[in-house]
N, C-alpha and C positions, 0 to 999 in steps of 0.2 A: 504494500500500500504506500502508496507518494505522501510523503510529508506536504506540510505547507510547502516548505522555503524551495523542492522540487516543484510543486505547481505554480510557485511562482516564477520559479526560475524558468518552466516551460512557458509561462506565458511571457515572459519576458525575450523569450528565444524569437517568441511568435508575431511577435509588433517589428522584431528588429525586423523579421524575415519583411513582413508588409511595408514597410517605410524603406526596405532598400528595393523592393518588386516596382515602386512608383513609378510613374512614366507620365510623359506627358497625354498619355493616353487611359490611362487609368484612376479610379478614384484616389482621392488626392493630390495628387499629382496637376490636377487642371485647377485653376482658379475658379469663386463658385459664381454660380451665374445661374439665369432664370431660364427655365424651357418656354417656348410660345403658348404653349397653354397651361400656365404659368405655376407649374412645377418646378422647387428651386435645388439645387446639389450645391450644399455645402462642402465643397471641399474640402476648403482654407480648415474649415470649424472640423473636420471627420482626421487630418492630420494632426491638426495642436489636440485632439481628443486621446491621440495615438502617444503623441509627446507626454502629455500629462499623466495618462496611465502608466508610462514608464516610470516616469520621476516618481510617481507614488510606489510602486510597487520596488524601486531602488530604496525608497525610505524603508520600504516595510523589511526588506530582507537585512537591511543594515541593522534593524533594530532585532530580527530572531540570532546576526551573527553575536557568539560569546565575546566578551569582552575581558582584555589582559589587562588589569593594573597593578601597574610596579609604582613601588613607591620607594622611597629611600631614607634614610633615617641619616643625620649629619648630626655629631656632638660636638 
């Protein structure tokens, strides 16, 4: 059974995959703009959504990893 810090790591595998697939031809990738019958594709908004889930999901793993503190004692 996948831990968290694996499910997140695979989702995190999975954005990069989509944000490097972009293309000027594909979602995100194109600027967003309105269809003629006046259906809109966010683009711009479906990338920084991609961005944003990353950055959280970097918080969240930073915070399952252990943490070392060393300390020092000076007389």
């Amino acid at each position: 059974m996948a831990t968290l810090a694996d499910n997140l790591k695979t989702r995190r595998t999975s954005i990069g995959v989509e944000l490097a697939a972009m293309s000027a031809s594909t979602a995100g990738g194109v600027p967003t703009y309105s269809a003629p019958n006046g259906q809109s594709f966010d683009h711009v908004g479906y990338k920084r959504a991609l961005y944003e889930e990353l950055s959280e999901i970097n918080k969240a793993l930073a915070m399952l990893e252990p943490m070392e503190i060393i300390s020092e004692v000076v007389s």
